[in-house]
C-alpha positions in Angstrom: -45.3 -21.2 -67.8 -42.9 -23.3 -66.2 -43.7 -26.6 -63.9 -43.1 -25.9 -60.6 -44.1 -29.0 -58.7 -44.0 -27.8 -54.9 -46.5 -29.9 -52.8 -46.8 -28.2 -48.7 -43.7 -30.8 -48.1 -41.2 -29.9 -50.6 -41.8 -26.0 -49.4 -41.4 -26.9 -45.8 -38.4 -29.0 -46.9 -36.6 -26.1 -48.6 -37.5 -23.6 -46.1 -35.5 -26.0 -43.4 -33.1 -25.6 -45.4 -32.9 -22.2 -44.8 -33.6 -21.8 -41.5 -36.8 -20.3 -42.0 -40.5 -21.1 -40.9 -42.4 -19.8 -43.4 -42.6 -18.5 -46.9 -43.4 -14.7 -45.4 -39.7 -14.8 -43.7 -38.7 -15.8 -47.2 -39.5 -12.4 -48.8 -39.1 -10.5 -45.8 -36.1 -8.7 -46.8 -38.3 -7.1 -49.6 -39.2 -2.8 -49.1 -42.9 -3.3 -48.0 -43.4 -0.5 -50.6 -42.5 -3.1 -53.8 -44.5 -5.7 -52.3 -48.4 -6.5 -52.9 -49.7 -7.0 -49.6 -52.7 -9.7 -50.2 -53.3 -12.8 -52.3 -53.8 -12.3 -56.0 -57.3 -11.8 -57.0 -57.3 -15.1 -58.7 -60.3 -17.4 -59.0 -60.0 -20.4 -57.2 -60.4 -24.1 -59.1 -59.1 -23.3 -62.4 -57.0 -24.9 -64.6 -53.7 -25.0 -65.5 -54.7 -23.5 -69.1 -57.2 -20.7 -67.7 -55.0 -20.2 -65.1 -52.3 -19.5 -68.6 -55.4 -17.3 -70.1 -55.6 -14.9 -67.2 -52.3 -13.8 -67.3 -52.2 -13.5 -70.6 -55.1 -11.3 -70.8 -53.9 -9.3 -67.8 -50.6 -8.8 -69.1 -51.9 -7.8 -72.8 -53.8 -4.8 -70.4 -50.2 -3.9 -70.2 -48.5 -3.8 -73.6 -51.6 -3.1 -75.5 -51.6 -6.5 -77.5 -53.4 -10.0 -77.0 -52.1 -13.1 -78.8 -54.1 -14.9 -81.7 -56.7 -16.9 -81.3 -56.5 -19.9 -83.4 -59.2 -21.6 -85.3 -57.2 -23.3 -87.8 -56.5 -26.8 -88.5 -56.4 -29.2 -91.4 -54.1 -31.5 -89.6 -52.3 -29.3 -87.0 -53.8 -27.9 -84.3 -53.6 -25.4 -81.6 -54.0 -27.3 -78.4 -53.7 -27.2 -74.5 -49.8 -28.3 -73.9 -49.8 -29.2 -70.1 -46.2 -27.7 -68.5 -45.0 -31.1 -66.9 -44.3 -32.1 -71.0 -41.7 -29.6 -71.2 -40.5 -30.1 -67.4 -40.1 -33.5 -68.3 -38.6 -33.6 -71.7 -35.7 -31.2 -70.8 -34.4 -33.5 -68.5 -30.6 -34.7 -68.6 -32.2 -38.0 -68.8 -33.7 -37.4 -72.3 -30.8 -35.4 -73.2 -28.1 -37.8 -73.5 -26.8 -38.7 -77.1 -28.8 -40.4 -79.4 -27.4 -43.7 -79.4 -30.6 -46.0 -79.9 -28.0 -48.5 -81.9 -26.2 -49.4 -79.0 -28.6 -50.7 -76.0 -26.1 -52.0 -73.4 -26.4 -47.6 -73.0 -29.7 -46.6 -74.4 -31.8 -48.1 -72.5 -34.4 -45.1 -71.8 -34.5 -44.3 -75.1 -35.3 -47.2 -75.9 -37.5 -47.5 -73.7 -39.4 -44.3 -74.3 -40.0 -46.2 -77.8 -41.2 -49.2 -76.8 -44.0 -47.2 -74.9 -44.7 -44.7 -77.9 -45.1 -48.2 -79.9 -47.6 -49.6 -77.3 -49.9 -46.5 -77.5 -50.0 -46.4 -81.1 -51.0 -50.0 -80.8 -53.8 -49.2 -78.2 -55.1 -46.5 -79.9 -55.1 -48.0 -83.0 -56.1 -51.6 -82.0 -53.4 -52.5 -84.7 -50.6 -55.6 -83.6 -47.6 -53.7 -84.6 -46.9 -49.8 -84.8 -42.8 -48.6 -85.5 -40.8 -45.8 -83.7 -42.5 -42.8 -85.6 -41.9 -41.5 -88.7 -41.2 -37.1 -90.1 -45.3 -36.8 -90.1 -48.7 -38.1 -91.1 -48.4 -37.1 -95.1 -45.0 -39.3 -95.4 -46.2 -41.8 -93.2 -49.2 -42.4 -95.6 -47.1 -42.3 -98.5 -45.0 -45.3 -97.0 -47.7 -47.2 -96.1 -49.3 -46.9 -99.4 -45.5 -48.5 -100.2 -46.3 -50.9 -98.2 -49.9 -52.0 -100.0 -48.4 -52.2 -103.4 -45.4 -54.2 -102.4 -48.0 -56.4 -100.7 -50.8 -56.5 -103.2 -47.9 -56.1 -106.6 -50.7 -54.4 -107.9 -49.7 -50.7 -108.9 -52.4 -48.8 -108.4 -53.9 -46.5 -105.3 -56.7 -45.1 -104.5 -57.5 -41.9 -102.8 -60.8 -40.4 -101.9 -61.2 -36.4 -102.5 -62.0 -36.2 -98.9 -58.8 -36.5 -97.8 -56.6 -33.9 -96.4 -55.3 -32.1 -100.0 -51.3 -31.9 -98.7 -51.1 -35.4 -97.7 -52.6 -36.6 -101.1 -49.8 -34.3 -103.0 -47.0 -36.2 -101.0 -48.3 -39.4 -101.9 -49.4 -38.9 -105.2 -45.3 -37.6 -105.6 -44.3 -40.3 -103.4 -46.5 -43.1 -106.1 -45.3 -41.1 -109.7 -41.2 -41.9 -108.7 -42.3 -45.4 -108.1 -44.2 -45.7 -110.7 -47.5 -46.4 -108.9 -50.9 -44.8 -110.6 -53.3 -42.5 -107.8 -56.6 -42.6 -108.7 -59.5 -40.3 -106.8 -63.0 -41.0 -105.6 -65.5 -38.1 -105.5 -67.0 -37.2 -102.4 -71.1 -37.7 -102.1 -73.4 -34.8 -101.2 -72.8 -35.3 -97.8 -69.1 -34.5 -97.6 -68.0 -37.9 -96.8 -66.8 -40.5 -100.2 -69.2 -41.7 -102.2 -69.5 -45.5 -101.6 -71.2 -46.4 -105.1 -68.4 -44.2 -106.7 -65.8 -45.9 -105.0 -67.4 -49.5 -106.1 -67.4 -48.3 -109.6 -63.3 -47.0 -109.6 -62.5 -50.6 -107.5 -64.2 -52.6 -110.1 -62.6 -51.1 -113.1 -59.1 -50.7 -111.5 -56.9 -53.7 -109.5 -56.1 -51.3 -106.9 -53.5 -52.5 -104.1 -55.2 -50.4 -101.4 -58.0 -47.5 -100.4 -57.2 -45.0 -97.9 -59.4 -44.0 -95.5 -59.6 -40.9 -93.8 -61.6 -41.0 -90.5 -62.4 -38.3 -90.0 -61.9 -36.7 -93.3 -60.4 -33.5 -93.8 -63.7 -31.1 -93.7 -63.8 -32.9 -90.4 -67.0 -35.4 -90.8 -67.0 -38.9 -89.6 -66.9 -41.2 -93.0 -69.0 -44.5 -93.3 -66.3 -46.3 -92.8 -67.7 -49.7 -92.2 -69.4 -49.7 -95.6 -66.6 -48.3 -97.5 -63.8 -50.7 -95.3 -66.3 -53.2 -96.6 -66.4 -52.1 -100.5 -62.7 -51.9 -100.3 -61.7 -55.4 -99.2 -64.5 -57.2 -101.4 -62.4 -55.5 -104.1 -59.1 -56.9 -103.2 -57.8 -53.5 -102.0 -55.4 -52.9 -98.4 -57.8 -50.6 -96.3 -55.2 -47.7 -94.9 -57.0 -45.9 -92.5 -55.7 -42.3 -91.8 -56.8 -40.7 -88.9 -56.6 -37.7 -86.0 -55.6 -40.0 -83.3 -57.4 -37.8 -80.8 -60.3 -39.2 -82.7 -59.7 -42.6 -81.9 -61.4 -42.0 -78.1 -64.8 -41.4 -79.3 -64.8 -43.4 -82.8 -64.2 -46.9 -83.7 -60.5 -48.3 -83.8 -59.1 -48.6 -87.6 -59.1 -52.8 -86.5 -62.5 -52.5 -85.6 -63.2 -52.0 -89.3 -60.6 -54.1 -91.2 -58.2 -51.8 -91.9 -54.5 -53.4 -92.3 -52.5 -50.6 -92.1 -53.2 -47.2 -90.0 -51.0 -44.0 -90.4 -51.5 -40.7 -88.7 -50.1 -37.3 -87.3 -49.8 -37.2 -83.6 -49.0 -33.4 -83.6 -51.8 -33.0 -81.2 -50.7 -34.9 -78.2 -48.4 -32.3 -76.7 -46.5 -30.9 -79.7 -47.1 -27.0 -80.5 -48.1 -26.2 -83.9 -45.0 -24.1 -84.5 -46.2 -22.5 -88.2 -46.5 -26.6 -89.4 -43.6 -28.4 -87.9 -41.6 -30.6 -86.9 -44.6 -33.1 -86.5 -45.3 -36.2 -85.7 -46.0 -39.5 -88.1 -46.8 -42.6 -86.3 -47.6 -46.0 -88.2 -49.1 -49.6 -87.4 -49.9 -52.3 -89.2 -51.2 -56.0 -88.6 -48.9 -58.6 -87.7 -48.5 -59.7 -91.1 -47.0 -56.6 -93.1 -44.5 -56.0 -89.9 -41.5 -56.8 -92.4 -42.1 -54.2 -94.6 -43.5 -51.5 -92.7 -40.3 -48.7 -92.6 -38.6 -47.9 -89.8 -37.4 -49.9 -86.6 -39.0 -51.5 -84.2 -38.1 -51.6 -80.4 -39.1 -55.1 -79.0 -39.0 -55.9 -75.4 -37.1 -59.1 -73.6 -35.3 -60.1 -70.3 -31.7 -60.2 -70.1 -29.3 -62.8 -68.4 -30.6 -61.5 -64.7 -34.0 -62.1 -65.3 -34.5 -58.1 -66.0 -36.6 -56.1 -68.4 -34.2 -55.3 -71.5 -35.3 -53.7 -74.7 -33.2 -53.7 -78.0 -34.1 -52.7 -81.9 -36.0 -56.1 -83.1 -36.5 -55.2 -86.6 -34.8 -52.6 -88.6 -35.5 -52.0 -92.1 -33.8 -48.9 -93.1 -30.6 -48.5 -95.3 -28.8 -48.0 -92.3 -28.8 -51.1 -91.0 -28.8 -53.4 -94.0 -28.3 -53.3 -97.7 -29.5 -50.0 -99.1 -31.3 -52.6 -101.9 -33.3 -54.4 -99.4 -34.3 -51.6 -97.6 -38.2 -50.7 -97.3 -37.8 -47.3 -97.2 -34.8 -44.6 -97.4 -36.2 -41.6 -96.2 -38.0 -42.5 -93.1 -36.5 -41.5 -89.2 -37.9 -41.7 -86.0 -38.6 -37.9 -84.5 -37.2 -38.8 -81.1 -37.7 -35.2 -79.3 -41.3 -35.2 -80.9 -41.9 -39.0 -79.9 -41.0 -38.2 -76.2 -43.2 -35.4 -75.4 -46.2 -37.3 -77.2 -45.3 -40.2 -75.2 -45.1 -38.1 -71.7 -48.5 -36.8 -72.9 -50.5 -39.9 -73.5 -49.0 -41.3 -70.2 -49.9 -38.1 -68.4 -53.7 -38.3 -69.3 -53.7 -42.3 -69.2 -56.7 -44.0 -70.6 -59.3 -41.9 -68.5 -58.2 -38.5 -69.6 -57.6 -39.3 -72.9 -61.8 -39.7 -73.2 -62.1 -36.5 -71.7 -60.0 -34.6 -74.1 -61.9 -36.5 -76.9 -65.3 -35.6 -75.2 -64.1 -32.1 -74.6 -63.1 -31.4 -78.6 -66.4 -33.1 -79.6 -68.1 -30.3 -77.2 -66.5 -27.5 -78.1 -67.0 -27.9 -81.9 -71.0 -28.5 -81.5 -71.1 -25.7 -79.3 -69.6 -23.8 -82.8 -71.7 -25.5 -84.9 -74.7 -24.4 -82.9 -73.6 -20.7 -82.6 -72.7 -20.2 -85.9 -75.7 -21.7 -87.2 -77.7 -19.1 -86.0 -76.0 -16.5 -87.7 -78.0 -15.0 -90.8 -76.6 -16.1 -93.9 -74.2 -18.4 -92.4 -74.9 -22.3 -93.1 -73.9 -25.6 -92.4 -73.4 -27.6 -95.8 -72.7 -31.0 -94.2 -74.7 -31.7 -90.9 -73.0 -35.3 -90.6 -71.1 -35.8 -87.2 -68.1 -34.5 -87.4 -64.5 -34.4 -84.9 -62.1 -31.5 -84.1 -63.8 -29.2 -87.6 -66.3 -27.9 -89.7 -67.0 -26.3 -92.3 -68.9 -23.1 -92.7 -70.8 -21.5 -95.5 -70.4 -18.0 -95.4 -73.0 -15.2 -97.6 -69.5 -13.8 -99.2 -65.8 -15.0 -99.9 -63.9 -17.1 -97.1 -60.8 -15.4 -97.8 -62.4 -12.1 -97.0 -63.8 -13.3 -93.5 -60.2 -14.7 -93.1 -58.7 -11.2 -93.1 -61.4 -9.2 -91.4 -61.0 -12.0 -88.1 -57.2 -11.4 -88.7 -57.4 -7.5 -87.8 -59.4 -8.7 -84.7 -56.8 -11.1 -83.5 -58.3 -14.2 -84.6 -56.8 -16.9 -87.1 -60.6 -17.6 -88.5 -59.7 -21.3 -90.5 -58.8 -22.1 -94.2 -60.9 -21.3 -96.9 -61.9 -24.3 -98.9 -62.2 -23.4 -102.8 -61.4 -26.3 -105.1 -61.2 -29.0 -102.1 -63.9 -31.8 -102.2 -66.6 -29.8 -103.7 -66.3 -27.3 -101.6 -66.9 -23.3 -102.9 -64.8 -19.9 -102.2 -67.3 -19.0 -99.4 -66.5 -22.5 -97.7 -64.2 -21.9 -95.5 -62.7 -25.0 -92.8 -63.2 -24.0 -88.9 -61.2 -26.2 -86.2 -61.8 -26.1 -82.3 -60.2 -27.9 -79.8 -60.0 -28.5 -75.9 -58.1 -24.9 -75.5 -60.6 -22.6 -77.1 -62.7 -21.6 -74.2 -66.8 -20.8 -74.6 -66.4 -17.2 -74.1 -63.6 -17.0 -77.6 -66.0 -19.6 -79.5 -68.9 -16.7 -78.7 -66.2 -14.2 -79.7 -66.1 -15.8 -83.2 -69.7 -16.4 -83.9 -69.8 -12.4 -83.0 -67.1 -11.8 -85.8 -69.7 -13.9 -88.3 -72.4 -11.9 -87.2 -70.5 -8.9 -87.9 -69.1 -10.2 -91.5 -72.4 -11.6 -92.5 -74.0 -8.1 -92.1 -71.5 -5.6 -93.0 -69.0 -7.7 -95.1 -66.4 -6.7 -92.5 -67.2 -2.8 -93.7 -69.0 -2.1 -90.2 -67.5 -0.1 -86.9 
């Protein structure tokens, strides 16, 4: 749907143009035969994405198919992508080369950095944040880079909660450098076990203990106490996190984390079958010389104007491939704007809605698919975003009976944390309307009583 900004001044404004007086002499040259004749039979007061839902669903009356409905998520998620983003980010303005090196003629880009930096910051409650990185799994792995250059203690810990694919990069990432992973199991109650971890930290000298808030079956983890276990022990707290997350919960500062990685995929970025994505990292002011990256700092030129330049850069390009903090890392520019334009969209205000609207939605599944015989709730903790669901037979089945009704039920669970082959992971966010969470607890109903064998 494109973004067609047209208050009652920019139509009367064009129509001078014209000549004309009114949008009916517009279309006048049209055969009244072709034409409707009356105002659409739209509702009025909706928003931009029903507005996107009723066409869709009218036009699928046409061609005979619907699109999927989404439920999956894990760390990328299907979300409501307002049409000013793409409006915005197609502009000549952002299209210019990519010259970030040369600021005497980058100055938006630049710019557009800075900004990204200072949300990350806000969000975060961390000093310093850099100008993105590829996504949250390689951003964790660098900051975990970060800890054991800090700490020289090569050793890091990682608690079985957390999301399985970013704990593959880093656990890669750690065996070329050398650096031993250890995991902590996770307690009865989904989240990490805080004893456990007390028990690894105390026979280990770990450089750091990340964090996952919330963790990757979706539940809100004790992070005070464990932040707390953590540090006693020496250990860098690296909090990972959904960042959407961070307008409901406490800030990764708020409970002594140093560093703070995440993937911002959710802040105007479609899910696009897993990528490109979105990595951002921050840090407190002291590890800002060895966090990857660059760093886009803000000062005033000779005219007493607003000027920004790169302040710190720490990547092979710009010094001596030896001294460099990390070789790999880049900043995702196109990604960076539109999650930029997004957060600045919403502002402070909007962004607690969207967090209060995701906390809704996902109780309102909880609730419904509670009631379904046989179905369960194995972790009743508060959770963000997901949950998991206990089903009476194999995840993967339900996963391929919601397929054939157009729905993309979650990801089945076996092997991760504790978790069983009739777990399966269940994700809702701002864009799945009531009537489609109904929709799903209908399709457990059905699976819980036929198996998926029924009409």
């Amino acid at each position: 749907m494109p973004y067609v900004p047209h208050a009652d001044e920019d139509i009367r404004q064009m129509l001078a143009v014209m000549g004309l007086d009114s949008i009916e002499q517009l279309f006048s040259h049209l055969p009244s035969n072709v034409r409707l004749g009356r105002d659409i039979d739209l509702p009025l007061g909706l928003s931009e994405e029903e507005v996107r839902n009723w066409f869709s669903c009218a036009a699928s009356i046409n061609h005979g198919t619907t699109e999927l409905v989404s439920f999956l998520g894990g760390g990328v998620y299907d979300t409501v992508i307002p049409a000013v983003i793409d409006a915005l980010v197609s502009r000549s303005e952002f299209l210019t080369a990519y010259t970030p090196y040369q600021p005497e003629v980058s100055q938006g880009t630049l710019q557009a950095i800075y900004e990204w930096q200072s949300f990350v910051c806000r969000l975060t409650g961390l000093a310093v944040a850099n100008a993105s990185m590829y996504d949250g799994a390689t951003a964790l792995a660098e900051a975990c880079q970060v800890a054991v250059a800090t700490k020289r203690k090569p050793l890091v810990v990682l608690p079985a909660t957390l999301n399985p694919r970013w704990a593959r990069v880093v656990r890669t990432s750690m065996r070329g450098a050398g650096i031993a992973v250890v995991e902590v199991p996770a307690g009865i109650a989904g989240t990490t076990d805080a004893a456990a971890l007390e028990s690894v930290l105390a026979n280990a000298q770990a450089a750091a203990f990340v964090l996952p808030n919330p963790n990757y079956l979706g539940l809100v983890e004790p992070v005070a106490e464990l932040s707390a276990v953590a540090k006693a022990a020496g250990a860098i707290v690296i909090a990972a996190v959904n960042p959407v997350s961070l307008t409901l919960l406490k800030s990764p500062a708020e409970y002594g984390a140093e560093l703070c990685v995440g993937e911002a995929q959710p802040f105007g970025i479609p899910p696009t079958w897993g990528g490109p994505l979105l990595g951002f990292l921050s840090c407190t002011d002291e590890h800002k010389r060895r966090i990857p990256g660059r760093i886009v700092g803000r000062t005033t030129d000779s005219r007493g104007q607003d000027g920004y330049v790169l302040t710190l850069q720490t990547r092979e390009q710009h010094i001596r491939r030896e001294k460099a903090t990390s070789n790999i890392c880049s900043n995702q520019g196109l990604n960076m704007m539109r999650a930029t334009i997004y957060l600045a969209m919403l502002g402070a205000g909007g962004l607690v809605e969207l967090g209060e609207a995701n906390r809704a939605r996902i109780e309102a599944l909880r609730k419904r698919a509670a009631a379904v015989p046989g179905v369960t709730l194995p972790y009743t903790g508060p959770v963000f975003n997901e949950t998991v669901l206990r089903l009476p037979r194999p995840a993967r089945e339900f996963r391929a009976f919601a397929r054939k009704h157009g729905v993309l039920a979650g990801i089945p669970l076996d092997g991760v944390a504790d978790c069983g082959p009739n777990d399966i992971l269940v994700a809702v966010t701002e864009k799945r309307a009531l009537y489609q969470i109904d929709q799903y607890a209908a399709l457990l109903a059905e699976f819980a009583a036929t198996g998926g064998k029924g009409k």
